[in-house]
N, C-alpha and C positions, 0 to 999 in steps of 0.2 A: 129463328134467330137465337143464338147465342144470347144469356147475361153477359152483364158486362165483366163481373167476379169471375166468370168459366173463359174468360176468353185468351185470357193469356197462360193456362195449363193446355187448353188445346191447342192454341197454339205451338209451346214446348212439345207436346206428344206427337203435333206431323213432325217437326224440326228432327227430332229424337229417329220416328220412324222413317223419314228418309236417309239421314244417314245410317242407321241401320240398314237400310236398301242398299247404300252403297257402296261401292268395293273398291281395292286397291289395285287388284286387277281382275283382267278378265278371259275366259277361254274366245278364240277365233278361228273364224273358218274360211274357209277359201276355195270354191271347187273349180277346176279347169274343167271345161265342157266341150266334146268330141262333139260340135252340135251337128243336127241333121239338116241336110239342107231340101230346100223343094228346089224341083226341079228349074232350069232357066226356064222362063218366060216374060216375055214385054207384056202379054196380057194379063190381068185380073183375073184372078180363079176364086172360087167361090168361096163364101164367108165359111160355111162348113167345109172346104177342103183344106182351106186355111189353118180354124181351128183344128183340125185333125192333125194337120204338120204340128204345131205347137204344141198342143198335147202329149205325143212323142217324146220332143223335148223336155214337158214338163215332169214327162212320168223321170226322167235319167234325173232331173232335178230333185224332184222330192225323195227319191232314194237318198241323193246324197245327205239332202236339207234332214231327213231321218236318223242318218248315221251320226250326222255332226251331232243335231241334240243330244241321242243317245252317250253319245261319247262328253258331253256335257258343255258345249259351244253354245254362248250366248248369242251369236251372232253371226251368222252365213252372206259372203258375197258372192254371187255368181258372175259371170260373164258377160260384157259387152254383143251385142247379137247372139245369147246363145238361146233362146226360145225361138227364131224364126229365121239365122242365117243372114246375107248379106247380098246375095243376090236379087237385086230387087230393081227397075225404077220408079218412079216417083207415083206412075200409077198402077204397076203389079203392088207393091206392097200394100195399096190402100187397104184389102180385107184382112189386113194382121194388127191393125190399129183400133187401138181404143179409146173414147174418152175418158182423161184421167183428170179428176178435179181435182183442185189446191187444195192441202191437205188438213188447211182450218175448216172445211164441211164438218171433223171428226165424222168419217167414216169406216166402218168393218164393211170392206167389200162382201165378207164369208156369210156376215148372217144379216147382209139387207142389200143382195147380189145387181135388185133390178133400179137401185135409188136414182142412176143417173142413165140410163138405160143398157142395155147389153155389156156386159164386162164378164166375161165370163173366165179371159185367163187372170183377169185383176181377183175377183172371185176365190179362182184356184191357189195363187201365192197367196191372200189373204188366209186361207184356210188352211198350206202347211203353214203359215207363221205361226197360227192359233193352235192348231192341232198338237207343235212340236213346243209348244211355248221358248220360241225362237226369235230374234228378228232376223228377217227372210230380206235381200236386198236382191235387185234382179231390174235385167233392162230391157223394154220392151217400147214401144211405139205410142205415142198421144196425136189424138188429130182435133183440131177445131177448128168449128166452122168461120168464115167471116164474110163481108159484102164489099159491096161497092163504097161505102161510107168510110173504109180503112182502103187510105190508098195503095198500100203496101202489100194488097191481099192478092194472092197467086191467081192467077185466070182459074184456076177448078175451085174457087172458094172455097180454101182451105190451107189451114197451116197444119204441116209435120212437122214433131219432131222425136228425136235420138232422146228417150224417156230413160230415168233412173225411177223405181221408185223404193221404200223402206216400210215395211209390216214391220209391227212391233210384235211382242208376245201375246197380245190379244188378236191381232190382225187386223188392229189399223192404221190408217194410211197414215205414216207423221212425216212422212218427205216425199219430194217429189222435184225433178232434175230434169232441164233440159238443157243438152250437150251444146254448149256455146260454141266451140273450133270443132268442125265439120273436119273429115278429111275424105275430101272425093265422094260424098254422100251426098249424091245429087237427090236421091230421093225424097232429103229431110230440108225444114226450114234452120235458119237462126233464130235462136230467139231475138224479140225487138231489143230486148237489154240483156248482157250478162246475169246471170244468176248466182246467187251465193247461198246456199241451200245447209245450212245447219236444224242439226236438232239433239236436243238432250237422252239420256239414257242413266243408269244408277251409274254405272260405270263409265262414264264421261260425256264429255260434248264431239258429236262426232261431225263431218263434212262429209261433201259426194262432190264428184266431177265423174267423169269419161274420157279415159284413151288421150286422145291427142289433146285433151286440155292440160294434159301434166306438164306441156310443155311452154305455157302462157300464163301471164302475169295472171290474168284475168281467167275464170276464178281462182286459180290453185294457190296462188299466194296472198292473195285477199283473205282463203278460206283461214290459210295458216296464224299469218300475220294479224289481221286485223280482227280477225272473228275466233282467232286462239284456240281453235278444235283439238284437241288432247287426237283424233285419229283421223282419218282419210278415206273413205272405201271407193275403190276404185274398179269399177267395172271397166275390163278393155279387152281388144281384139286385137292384138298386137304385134304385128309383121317385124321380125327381130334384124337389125338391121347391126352386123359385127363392123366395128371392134369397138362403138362405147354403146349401139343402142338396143342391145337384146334386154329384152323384158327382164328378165331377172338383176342384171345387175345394173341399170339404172334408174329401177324403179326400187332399188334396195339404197342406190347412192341419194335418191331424192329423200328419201328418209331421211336417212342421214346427215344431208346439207338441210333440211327444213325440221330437224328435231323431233317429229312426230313419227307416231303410228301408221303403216300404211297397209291393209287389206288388199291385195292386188290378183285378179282373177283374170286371167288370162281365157283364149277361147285358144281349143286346140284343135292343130290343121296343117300336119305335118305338111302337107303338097306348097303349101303357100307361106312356109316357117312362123306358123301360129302356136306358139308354147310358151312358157314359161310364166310360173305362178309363184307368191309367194305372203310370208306374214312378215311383215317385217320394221321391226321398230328403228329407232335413234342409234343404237351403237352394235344396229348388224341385224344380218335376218334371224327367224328365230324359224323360221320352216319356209321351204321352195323348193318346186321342182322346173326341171326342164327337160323334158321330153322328145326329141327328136325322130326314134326309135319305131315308135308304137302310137296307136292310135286309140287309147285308152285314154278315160278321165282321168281325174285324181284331187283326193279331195288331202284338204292339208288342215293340220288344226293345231294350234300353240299356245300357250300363255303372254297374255301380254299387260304391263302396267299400262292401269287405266286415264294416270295423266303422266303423260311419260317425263314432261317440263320440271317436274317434284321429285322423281325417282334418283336414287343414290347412282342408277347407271347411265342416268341422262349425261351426254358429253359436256365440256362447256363449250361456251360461248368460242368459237375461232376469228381470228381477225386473219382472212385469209391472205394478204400481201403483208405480212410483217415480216417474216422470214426476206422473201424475195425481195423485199426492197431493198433490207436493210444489209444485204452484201455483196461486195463487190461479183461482176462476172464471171463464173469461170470459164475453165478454158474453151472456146471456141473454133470449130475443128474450119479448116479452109475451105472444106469439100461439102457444103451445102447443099441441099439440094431440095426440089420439090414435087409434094407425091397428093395425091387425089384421095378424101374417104368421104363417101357421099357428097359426092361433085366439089367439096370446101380444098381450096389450093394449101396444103400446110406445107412450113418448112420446114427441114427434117434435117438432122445429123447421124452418123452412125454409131454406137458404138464399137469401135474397132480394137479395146483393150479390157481385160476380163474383170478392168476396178478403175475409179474414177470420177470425175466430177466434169459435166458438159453443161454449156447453154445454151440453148438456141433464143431467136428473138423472131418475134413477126408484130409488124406496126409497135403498139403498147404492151406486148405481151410478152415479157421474156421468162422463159423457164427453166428453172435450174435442178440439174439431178446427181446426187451422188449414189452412188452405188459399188457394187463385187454380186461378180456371180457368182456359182459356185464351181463353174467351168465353163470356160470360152470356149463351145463348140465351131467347128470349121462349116459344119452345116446350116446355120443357124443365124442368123440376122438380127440385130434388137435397134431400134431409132428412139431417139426422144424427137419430138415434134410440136410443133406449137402452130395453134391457128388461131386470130385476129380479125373478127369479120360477122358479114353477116349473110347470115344459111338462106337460101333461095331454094332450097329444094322442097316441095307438097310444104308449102309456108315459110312466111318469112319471118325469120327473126337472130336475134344476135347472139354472138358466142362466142367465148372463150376458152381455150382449152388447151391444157399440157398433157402430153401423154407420151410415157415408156411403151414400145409397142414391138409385138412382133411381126417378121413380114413374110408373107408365104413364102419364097426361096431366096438363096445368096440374091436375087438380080435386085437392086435397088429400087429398079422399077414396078417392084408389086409391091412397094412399102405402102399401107394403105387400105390393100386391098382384103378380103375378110380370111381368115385362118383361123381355126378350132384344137388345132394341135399344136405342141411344143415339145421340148424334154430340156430346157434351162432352166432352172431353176437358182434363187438371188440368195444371199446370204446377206443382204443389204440393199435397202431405197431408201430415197428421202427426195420426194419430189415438190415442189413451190415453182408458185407463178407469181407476175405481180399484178393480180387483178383486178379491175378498175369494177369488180362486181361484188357485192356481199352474197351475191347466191353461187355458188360453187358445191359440187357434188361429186364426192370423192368413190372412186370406183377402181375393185383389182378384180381381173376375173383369170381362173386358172387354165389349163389344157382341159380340154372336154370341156368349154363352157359352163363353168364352175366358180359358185363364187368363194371367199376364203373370210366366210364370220370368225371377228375373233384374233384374225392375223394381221392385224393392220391397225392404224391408229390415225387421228389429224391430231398432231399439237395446236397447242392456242396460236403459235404462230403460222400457222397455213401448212407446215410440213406434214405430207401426207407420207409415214414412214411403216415398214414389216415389223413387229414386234418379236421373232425369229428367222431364222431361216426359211422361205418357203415351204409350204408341205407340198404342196405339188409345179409344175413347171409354167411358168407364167406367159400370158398374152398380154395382158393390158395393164397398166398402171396409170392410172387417171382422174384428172381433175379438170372436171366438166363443166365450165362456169357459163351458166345463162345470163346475158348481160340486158334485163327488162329496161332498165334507165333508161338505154337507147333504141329502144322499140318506136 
C-alpha cells in the first residue's frame, strides 16, 4: 500500500500516462471476407472436420489481421459468418461452437487456451490480436448448456448464439456480443435480454451489434444514444437490397444520421449479392468497397477521429422537418401513381420537366424536392416518392421515407424496381420531408453503385441538398427515416 504523501503524485502520473495513451484519432480496418463454406449438410460432421473448415478461414483472416497492423490499424473488424459460412441448421452447426465466457473472467484465450475447456478458434484470434498488437473483432458461435430448471431451455439443452467477440492488443477477451434480431437463423437462440455491449480503448468508447440489428431501436440506438460510444463495429453478412439498402450506402447514411463512427465489414458472395464494406464516420465515408465483379477479399483501412461528437468535422445537430413544415406545398402533379420497393406501397410522381419543385404526400409524410438536371433525357425516368408505413418484410418495423429515384425503363411500372445504372446527372437537389421521426439517414448513391463523400450536405433544417454539380449520374436521393417511436 501506498503512503498517504505518495498517493496523489501517483495518482497525477496514471491520470498523466493515460492521456498520453490517448489519441485524437485512430487508424481502422475493415476486411470483407470471400468466406469458405462447408459443404451443405443436416448432419453434424466432426469437431475436427469442423475445425479444419475454420482454420482455412482463419488462415485468409490473419493475413489480412497481419497487413492491417503492419500498415499501422489499431483495430480490425471482420465479418459476420466469416470463419464458418451460413449454411448450417441448428444441429449441423453445433461442432463450430464454442464456449465463450463473459469477459469480466479477464481472460487471454492465447496463453491459458484450455481455462474454460476446448476453444481453440477463441485461442487462435486471441493470438493474432497479441501477436499483431491489434485489436482483433470477429464473429463466431457461443453455446451454453442449460436444464430443465430454465423453462425456456431448447429440448437439446442448450442455447446458441450469433457471437461477436473483441481481443484487445494483448489478446484478451474485453467484449463479447450476442446478436439480438436474428434474421432467418434458425440455428441460433435470442438472447433472454438485449444486450448493450461497450468497452473502452485509448482511442475512444467503442459498441458492437450484428447485421440486422442496425436496423432496431434495440441495441443500435441505445448503444449510441444512451451509452455515447464515439464508434460502432459492425460485423455483417449483408444481402444488398437496391435502391436504399445496399450495404454501402446505408450503413454510410446510418453514420451519418447517428453521428458516429462506423467500422462495417461485410462477407463477400457475389452468387447471393454479398458485398459492400466500409470506414465510415459522421460527415461521409472515409474508405469502402463494393464488389460485384470478383470474388476477392479486400481489406480497407483509414483514419478516423476517435470521438467524432468533438471533432471540428462533426456535422451539427439537424432538426429534420423544419424545412418541410415550414413551407407551403409545391406543385403537385395530377398523375399520381404507385409503385412497389420491397413489397412497401409508395406514392410516386414523375419528374416530367428538366427543373422544378414537386410534392408528393403519403398519410404524414409529405416530401418536397427542388431540383435542374443537367439534361432531360427521353430515355430516362426520375420519380420522387414517399412512403408512410410500416415494413412487414423479414421484420417488422416503421418507416419513413423520401426519395429521388431512378426507374429502370420509360414504363412507370418498374419505378421501384432495382437499377445500377444511369447517365443523368443534377445540377441541383434539395430534398425534405416532414418527419414525425428524429432518426432519419441521408443517402445519394451514384451509377455503378457508388457513393458520392463529400457531394452532398443536410442543413440544420432537414434539406438534404448537392453541394455541386453531380460528378457522376445519379440513382437515389434519399432520406430514410426509421420511425422506433412507433415500434
Amino acid at each position: 500500500m501506498l503512503p498517504s504523501q505518495a498517493v496523489l503524485p501517483a495518482v497525477v502520473f496514471a491520470l498523466a500516462a493515460l492521456q498520453a495513451l490517448a489519441s485524437d484519432t485512430f487508424m481502422a480496418a475493415v476486411y470483407e471476407h470471400a468466406v469458405i463454406l462447408p459443404d451443405p449438410t443436416d448432419e453434424p460432421v466432426s469437431p475436427s472436420e469442423a475445425l479444419a473448415l475454420m482454420n482455412k478461414n482463419m488462415d485468409v483472416l490473419e493475413g489480412a489481421i497481419k497487413e492491417a497492423a503492419q500498415q499501422g490499424a489499431h483495430i480490425i473488424v471482420t465479418p459476420e459468418d466469416s470463419i464458418y459460412g451460413w449454411r448450417f441448421t441448428r444441429e449441423s452447426i453445433y461442432p463450430y461452437l464454442e464456449d465463450i465466457p463473459d469477459p469480466v473472467v479477464n481472460w487471454i484465450p492465447c496463453t491459458d487456451p484450455s481455462r474454460f475447456g476446448p476453444a481453440p478458434v477463441q485461442e487462435r484470434l486471441s493470438c493474432m490480436a497479441r501477436n499483431n498488437s491489434i485489436y482483433v473483432v470477429a464473429n463466431i458461435g457461443d453455446k451454453k448448456p442449460c436444464d430443465s430448471s430454465d423453462l425456456n431451455c431448447p429440448g437439446d439443452g442448450r442455447y446458441q448464439y450469433n457471437t461477436d467477440v473483441v481481443y484487445d492488443t494483448q489478446g484478451k477477451l474485453v467484449a463479447r456480443y450476442h446478436k439480438n434480431n436474428l434474421f432467418a437463423e434458425r440455428q441460433f437462440n435470442y438472447p433472454k435480454d438485449p444486450e448493450v455491449v461497450t468497452f473502452e480503448t485509448p482511442f475512444g468508447k467503442f459498441g458492437i451489434f450484428t447485421c440486422f440489428d442496425i436496423l432496431f431501436y434495440e441495441p443500435a440506438v441505445v448503444l449510441v444514444n444512451k451509452m455515447q460510444v464515439d464508434t460502432v463495429l459492425f460485423p455483417t453478412a449483408w444481402m444488398n437490397v437496391l435502391p436504399f439498402l445496399t450495404a454501402i450506402e446505408f450503413h454510410s447514411a446510418w453514420a451519418m444520421g447517428m453521428r458516429v463512427n462506423v467500422l462495417a465489414a461485410n462477407t463477400h458472395n457475389t452468387s447471393i449479392e454479398m458485398t459492400g464494406s466500409g470506414i465510415y464516420a459522421p460527415a461521409g465515408a472515409r474508405a469502402y468497397s463494393y464488389n460485384m465483379k470478383t470474388e476477392d477479399g479486400h481489406l480497407l483501412i483509414a483514419e478516423l477521429d476517435a470521438h467524432p461528437r468533438l471533432s471540428p468535422a462533426s456535422p451539427p445537430a439537424i432538426s429534420w422537418n423544419s424545412y418541410a413544415l415550414s413551407v407551403e406545398k409545391f406543385s403537385q402533379n395530377d398523375h399520381e401513381f404507385t409503385g412497389i420497393i420491397f413489397e412497401d406501397p409508395f406514392t410516386f410522381v414523375e419528374l416530367t420537366k428538366p427543373g422544378g419543385n414537386l410534392t408528393v404526400c403519403q398519410k404524414d409524410l409529405c416530401c418536397h424536392l427542388g431540383y435542374k438536371m443537367t439534361e432531360k433525357r427521353d430515355d430516362e425516368v426520375y420519380v420522387l416518392g414517399a412512403f408512410d408505413g410500416l415494413h412487414v418484410i423479414e421484420g417488422q418495423y416503421y418507416l419513413q421515407i423520401c426519395t429521388l429515384l431512378k426507374c429502370p425503363s420509360t414504363n412507370l411500372s418498374t419505378c421501384g424496381e432495382p437499377v445500377e445504372t444511369a447517365q443523368t446527372k443534377f445540377e441541383m437537389f434539395s430534398l425534405s420531408g416532414t418527419f414525425g421521426t428524429s432518426y432519419v439517414f441521408p443517402e445519394v448513391l451514384y451509377s455503378g453503385v457508388q457513393l458520392a463523400p463529400g457531394e452532398f450536405e443536410v442543413l440544420t433544417d432537414g434539406r438534404l441538398i448537392n453541394r455541386n454539380t453531380t460528378s457522376k449520374p445519379v440513382l437515389t436521393v434519399t432520406l430514410f427515416g426509421r420511425w422506433y417511436e412507433k415500434d
